[in-house]
N, C-alpha and C positions, 0 to 999 in steps of 0.2 A: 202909633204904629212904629215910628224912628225908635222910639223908646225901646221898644220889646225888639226889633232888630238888634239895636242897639245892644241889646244884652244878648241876645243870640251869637253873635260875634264875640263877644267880651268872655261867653261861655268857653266857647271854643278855641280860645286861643290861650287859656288858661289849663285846659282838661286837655290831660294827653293820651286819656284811655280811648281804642278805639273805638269800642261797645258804646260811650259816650258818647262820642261825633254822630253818630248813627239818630241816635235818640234825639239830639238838639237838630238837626236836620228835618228831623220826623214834626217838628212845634213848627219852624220854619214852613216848614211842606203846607201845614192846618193850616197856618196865618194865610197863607198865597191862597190856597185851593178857596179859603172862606172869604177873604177879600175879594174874589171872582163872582161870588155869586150873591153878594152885598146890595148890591143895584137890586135884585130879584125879591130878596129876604129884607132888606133894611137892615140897618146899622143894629138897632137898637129894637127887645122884643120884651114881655111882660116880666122872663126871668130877670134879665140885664135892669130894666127899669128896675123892678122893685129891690134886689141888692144893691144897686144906686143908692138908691134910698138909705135903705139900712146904714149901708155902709157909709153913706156922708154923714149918718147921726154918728156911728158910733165912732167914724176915724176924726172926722170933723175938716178943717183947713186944709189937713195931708192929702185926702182922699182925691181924687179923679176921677170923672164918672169913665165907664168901659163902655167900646161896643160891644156887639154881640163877636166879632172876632177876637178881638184883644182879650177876651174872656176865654176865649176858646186857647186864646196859644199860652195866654196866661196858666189856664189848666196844667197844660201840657208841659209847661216848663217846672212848675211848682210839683210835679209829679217825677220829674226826672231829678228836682233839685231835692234827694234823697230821702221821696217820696212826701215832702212838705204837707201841711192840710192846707182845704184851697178857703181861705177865713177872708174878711174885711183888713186885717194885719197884714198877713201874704200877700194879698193882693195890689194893697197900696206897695207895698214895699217894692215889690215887684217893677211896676207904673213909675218909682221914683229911681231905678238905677242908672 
């Protein structure tokens, strides 16, 4: 989760459109609201588990399993970062900034 903060910030202190701030605020917003309700839903659910999966054959050493929020704002960022596909590539990439 520092991670994807982490880039949340790094986003925005880079991009100086204001339409932009908006949007990385809006992934920020996901990560908090879905961190809230974590406890309720669990970290981690069949879709999360099985692109785990996937995703550690096919990234291998690089990858890092997601929860189910970190997926979520993951989305949301990879959507805003000029509309990205959301792949096993993107997403490590993502996890590693």
């Amino acid at each position: 989760m520092l991670r994807i903060l982490m880039l949340l910030i790094f986003s925005v202190l880079i991009r100086s459109e204001a339409n932009y701030f908006g949007n990385l605020f809006k992934c920020n917003d996901i990560l908090i609201k879905c961190k809230e309700t974590e406890v309720e839903i669990g970290i981690n659910n069949k879709i999360v588990n099985g692109l785990s999966q996937i995703c550690s054959q096919y990234i291998g050493i690089k990858w890092s399993n997601v929860t189910h929020c970190e997926l979520e704002a993951i989305k949301c960022l990879l959507t805003q970062m000029n509309g990205l596909e959301v792949n096993c590539e993107n997403i490590a990439d993502v996890m590693h900034l």
